[in-house]
C-alpha positions as CSV (number, residue, x, y, z in Angstrom):
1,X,-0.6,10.7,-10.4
2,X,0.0,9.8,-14.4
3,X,3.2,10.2,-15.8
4,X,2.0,13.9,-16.6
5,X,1.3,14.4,-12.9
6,X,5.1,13.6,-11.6
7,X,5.9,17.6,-12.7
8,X,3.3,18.0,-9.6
9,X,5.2,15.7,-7.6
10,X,8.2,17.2,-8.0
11,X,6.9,20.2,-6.3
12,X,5.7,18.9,-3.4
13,X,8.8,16.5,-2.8
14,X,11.0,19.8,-3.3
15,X,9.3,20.8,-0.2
16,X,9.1,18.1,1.6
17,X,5.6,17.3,1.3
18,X,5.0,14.6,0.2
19,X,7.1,11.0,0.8
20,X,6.5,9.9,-2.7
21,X,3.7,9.0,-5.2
22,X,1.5,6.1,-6.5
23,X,1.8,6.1,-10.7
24,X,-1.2,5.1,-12.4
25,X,-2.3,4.6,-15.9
26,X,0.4,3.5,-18.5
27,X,3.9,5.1,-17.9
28,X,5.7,5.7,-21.5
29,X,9.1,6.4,-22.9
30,X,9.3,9.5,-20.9
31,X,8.9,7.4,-17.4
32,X,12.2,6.9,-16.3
33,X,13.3,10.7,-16.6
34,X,10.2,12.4,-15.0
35,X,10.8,9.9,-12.1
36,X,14.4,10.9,-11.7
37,X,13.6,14.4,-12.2
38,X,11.0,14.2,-8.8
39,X,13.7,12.4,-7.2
40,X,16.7,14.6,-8.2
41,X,14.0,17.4,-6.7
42,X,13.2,15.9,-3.6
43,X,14.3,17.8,0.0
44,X,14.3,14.6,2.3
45,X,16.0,12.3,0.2
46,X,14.4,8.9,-2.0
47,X,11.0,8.9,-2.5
48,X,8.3,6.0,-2.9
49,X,7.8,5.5,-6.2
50,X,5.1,3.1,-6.0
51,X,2.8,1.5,-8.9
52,X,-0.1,-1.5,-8.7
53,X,1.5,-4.1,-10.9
54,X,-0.2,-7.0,-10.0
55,X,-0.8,-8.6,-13.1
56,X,-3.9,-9.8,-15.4
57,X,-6.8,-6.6,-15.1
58,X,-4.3,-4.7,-12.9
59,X,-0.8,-3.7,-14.5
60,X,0.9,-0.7,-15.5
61,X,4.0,-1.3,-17.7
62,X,2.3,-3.9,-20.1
63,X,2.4,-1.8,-22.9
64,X,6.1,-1.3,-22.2
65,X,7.4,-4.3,-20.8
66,X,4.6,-7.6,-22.0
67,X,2.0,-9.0,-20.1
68,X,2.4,-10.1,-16.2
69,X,-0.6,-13.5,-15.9
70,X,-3.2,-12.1,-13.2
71,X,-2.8,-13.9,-9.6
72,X,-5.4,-16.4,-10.8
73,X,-3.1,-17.4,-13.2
74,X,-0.2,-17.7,-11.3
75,X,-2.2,-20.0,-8.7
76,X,-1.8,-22.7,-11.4
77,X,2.1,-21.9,-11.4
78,X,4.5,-23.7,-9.1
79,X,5.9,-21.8,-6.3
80,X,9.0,-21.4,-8.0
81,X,7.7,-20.0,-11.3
82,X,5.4,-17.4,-9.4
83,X,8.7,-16.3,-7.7
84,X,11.1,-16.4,-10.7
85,X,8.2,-14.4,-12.6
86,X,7.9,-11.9,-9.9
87,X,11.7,-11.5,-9.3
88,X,12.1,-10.6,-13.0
89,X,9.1,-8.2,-13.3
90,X,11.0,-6.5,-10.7
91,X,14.0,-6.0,-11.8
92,X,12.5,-4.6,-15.1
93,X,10.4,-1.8,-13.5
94,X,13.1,-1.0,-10.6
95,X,15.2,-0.1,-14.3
96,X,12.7,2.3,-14.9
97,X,12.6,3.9,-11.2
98,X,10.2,2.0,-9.2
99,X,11.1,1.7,-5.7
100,X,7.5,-0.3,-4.5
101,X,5.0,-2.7,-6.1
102,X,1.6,-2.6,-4.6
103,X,1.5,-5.9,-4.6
104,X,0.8,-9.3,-4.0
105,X,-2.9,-9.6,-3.6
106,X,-3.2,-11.8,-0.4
107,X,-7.2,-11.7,-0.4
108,X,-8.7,-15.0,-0.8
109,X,-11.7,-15.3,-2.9
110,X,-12.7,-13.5,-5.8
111,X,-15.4,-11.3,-4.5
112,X,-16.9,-7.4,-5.4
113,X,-13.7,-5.7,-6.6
114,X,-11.2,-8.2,-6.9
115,X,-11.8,-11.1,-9.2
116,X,-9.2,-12.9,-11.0
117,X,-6.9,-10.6,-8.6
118,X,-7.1,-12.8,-6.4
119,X,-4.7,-16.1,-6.7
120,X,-6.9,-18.4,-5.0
121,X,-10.0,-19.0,-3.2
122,X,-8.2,-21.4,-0.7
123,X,-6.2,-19.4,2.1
124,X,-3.1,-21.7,1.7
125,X,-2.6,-21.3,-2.2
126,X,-2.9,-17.6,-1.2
127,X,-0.6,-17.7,0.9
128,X,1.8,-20.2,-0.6
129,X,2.0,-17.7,-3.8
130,X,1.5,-14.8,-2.8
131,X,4.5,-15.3,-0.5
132,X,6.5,-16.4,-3.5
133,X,5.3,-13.3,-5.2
134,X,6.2,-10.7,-2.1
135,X,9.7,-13.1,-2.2
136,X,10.5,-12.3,-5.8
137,X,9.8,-8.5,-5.4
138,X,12.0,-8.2,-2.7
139,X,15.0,-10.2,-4.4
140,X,14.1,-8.0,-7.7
141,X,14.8,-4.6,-6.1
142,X,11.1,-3.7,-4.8
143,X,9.3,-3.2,-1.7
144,X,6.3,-5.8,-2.1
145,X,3.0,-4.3,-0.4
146,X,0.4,-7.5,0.5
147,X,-3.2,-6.4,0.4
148,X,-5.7,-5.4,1.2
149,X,-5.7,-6.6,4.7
150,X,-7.4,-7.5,6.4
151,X,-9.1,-9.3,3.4
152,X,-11.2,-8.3,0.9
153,X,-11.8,-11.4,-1.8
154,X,-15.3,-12.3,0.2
155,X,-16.1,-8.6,0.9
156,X,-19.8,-7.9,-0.1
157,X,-19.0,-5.0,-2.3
158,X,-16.2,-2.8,-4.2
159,X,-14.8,-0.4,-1.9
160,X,-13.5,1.5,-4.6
161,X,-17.7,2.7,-4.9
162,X,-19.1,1.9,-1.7
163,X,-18.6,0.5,1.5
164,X,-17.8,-2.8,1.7
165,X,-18.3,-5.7,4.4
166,X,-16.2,-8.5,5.4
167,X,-17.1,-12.1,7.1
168,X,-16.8,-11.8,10.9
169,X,-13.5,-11.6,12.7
170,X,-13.9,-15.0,13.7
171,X,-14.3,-16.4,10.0
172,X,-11.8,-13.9,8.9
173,X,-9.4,-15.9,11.5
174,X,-10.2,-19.1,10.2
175,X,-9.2,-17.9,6.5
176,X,-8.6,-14.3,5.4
177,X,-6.2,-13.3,7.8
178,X,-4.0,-16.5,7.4
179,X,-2.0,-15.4,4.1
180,X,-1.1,-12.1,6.2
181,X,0.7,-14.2,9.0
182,X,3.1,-15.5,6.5
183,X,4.7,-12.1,5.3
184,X,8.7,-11.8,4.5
185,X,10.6,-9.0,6.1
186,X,10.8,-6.2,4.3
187,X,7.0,-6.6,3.1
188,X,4.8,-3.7,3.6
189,X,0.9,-4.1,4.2
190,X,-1.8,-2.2,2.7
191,X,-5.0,-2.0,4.9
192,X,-8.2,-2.1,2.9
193,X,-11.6,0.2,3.7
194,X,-13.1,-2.7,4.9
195,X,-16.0,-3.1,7.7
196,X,-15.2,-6.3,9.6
197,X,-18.2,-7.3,12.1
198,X,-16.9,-7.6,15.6
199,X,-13.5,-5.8,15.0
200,X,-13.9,-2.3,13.5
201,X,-17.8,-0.8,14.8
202,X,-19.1,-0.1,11.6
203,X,-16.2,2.1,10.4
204,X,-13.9,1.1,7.8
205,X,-10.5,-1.3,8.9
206,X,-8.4,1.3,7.5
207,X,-9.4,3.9,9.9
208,X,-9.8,2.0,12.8
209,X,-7.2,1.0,15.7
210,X,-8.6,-2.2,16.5
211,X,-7.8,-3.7,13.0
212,X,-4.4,-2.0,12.2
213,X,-3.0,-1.9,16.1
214,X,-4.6,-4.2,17.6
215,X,-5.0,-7.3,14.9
216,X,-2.5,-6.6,12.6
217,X,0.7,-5.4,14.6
218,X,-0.2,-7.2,18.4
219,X,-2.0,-10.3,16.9
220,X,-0.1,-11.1,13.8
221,X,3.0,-9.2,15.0
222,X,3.1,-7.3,12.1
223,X,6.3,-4.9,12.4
224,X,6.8,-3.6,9.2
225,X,5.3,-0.3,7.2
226,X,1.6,-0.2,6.9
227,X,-0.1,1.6,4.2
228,X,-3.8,3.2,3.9
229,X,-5.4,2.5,0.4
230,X,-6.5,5.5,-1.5
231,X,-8.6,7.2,1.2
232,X,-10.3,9.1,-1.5
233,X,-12.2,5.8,-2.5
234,X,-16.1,5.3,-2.4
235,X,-16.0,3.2,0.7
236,X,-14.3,6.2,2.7
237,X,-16.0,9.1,0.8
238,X,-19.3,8.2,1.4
239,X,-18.5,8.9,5.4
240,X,-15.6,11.6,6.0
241,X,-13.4,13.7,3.5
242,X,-9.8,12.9,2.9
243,X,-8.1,15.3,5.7
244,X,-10.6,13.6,8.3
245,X,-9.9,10.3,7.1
246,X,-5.8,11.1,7.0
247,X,-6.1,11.6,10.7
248,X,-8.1,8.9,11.9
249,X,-5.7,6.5,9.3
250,X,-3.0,7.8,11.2
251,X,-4.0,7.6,14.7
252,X,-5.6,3.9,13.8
253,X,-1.4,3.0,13.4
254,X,-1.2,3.5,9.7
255,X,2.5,5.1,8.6
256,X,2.0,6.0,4.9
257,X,-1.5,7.4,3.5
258,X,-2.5,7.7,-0.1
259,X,-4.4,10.6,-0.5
260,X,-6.2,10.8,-3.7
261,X,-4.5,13.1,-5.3
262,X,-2.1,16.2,-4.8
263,X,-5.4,18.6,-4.1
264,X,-5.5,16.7,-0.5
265,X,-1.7,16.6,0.4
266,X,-2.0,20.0,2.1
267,X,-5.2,19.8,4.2
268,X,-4.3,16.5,5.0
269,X,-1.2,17.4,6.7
270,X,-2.3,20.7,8.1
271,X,-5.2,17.8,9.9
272,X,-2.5,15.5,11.3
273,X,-1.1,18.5,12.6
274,X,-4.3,19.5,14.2
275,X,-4.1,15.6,16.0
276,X,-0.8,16.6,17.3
277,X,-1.9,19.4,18.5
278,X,-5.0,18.7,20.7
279,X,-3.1,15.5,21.7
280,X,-5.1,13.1,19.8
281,X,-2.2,11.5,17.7
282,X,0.8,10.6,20.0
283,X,3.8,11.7,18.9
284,X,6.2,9.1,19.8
285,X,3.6,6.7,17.9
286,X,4.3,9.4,14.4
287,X,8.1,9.2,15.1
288,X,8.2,5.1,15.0
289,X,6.0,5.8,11.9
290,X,8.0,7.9,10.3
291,X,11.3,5.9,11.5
292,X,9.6,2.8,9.3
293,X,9.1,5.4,6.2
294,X,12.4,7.2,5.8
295,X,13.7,3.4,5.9
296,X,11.6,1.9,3.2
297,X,12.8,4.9,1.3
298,X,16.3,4.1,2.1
299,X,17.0,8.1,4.1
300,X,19.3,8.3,6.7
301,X,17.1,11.3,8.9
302,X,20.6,12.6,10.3
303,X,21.2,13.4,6.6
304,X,18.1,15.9,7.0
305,X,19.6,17.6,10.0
306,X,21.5,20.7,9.1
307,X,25.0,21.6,11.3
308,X,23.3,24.1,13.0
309,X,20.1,21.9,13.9
């Protein structure tokens, strides 16, 4: 959603729809209060707030709060600048009611889609800053989300058009996967629509239980939150629609999906309750993810239990 778009938010959170909102565009004056208003709205407590604000092409606040240098600048900072810069863009946007940055890039190269995103095209720089990065979000107030794992920066296309392929897993052990190893606690990972030879069978990575169970959580030991990005995206579209793709996201291990847009917050849940349903989604596995959720957004679920139940 825009700023406009948080009335619509607002809605949904007041009926427990939706667990928060990804902000895009340039948030003005009026930021602050429409975000309290959806929060003051919501029926299960805090909600994500989250906005991309990377830095360089990818920023939202710049009109209000100066330029953040692109990751590719950054890679020529020291370690402690990156973090000191991070920790104070943090603190600035949390102000304005921010709760998580979609952020650091952690892909290494500058390939179809990412460009000067990208720190580095050597997987230790990456690594090095964007860990400094996710650091400095976390002591600023914000959930830091490292993407788009499991590495997009020598993908062969933009998966925001198209589908996109990576190196194959073996390659993609050797370097892409390295700077998602190194993750602090309290970091949250977004998985990218990515096809990765070897791992994922021609689907994307976002959708697919090898890459998010089996790489990410049993391989790298990944324990934290893991995020879809947008499934409404070329590199999704061009194979299932959104309530499809929800499902599959979410029985591949994701815990919070982006959806594309309040038109596909309804379907999409009415599908996940369709997995339940015919046993396809287990429903411990939704509780953990859910568990990991209500915690990033700092809700206590016995607060959501009434005294009759």
């Amino acid at each position: 959603m825009d700023q406009a778009g948080l009335a619509v938010v607002a809605d949904l959170a007041g009926r427990g729809l939706v667990a928060g909102a990804v902000v895009i565009g340039s948030p003005g004056d009026g930021f602050p209060a429409a975000v309290a208003a959806v929060q003051e709205a919501s029926a299960t407590g805090p909600v994500v707030i989250a906005v991309d604000e990377e830095g360089g092409t990818v920023q939202r606040f710049g009109s209000l709060l100066g330029r953040l240098p692109s990751a590719a600048e950054m890679g020529a900072m020291s370690i402690g600048d990156v973090r000191e810069l991070a920790t104070e863009r943090a603190i600035a946007i949390a102000a304005l009611g921010v709760t998580v940055n979609l952020a650091p890039v952690l892909d290494v190269g500058s390939g179809p889609g990412i460009g000067t995103r990208s720190f580095s095209d050597d997987p230790m720089a990456v690594s090095t800053h964007g860990l400094a990065f996710a650091e400095g979000m976390l002591d600023g107030g914000l959930v830091p989300v490292a993407k788009h794992f499991p590495g997009h920066g020598r993908a062969n296309a933009d998966s925001h058009d198209e589908v996109a392929t990576t190196p194959p897993l073996d390659e993609l052990r050797r370097v892409d996967l390295l700077p998602f190893g190194v993750l602090p606690d309290g970091a949250a990972v977004m998985v990218g629509h990515l096809v990765v030879p070897g791992l994922t069978d021609g689907v994307p990575a976002s959708l697919s239980a090898a890459a998010v169970t089996g790489i990410l959580r049993d391989e790298l030991g990944f324990d934290g939150v893991v995020i879809t990005d947008d499934l409404a995206m070329g590199a999704v579209a061009q194979m299932i629609d959104v309530p499809t793709a929800a499902r599959l996201a979410l029985i591949a291990g994701a815990d919070l999906l982006m959806v594309g847009g309040y038109e596909n917050v309804v379907p999409s849940a009415w599908s996940l309750m369709a997995a339940l349903d015919d046993g396809s989604l287990d429903e411990r596995w939704l509780d953990e993810a859910v568990e990991r959720v209500l915690t990033m957004r700092g809700v206590d679920p016995c607060t959501l239990v009434t005294p009759e139940g």
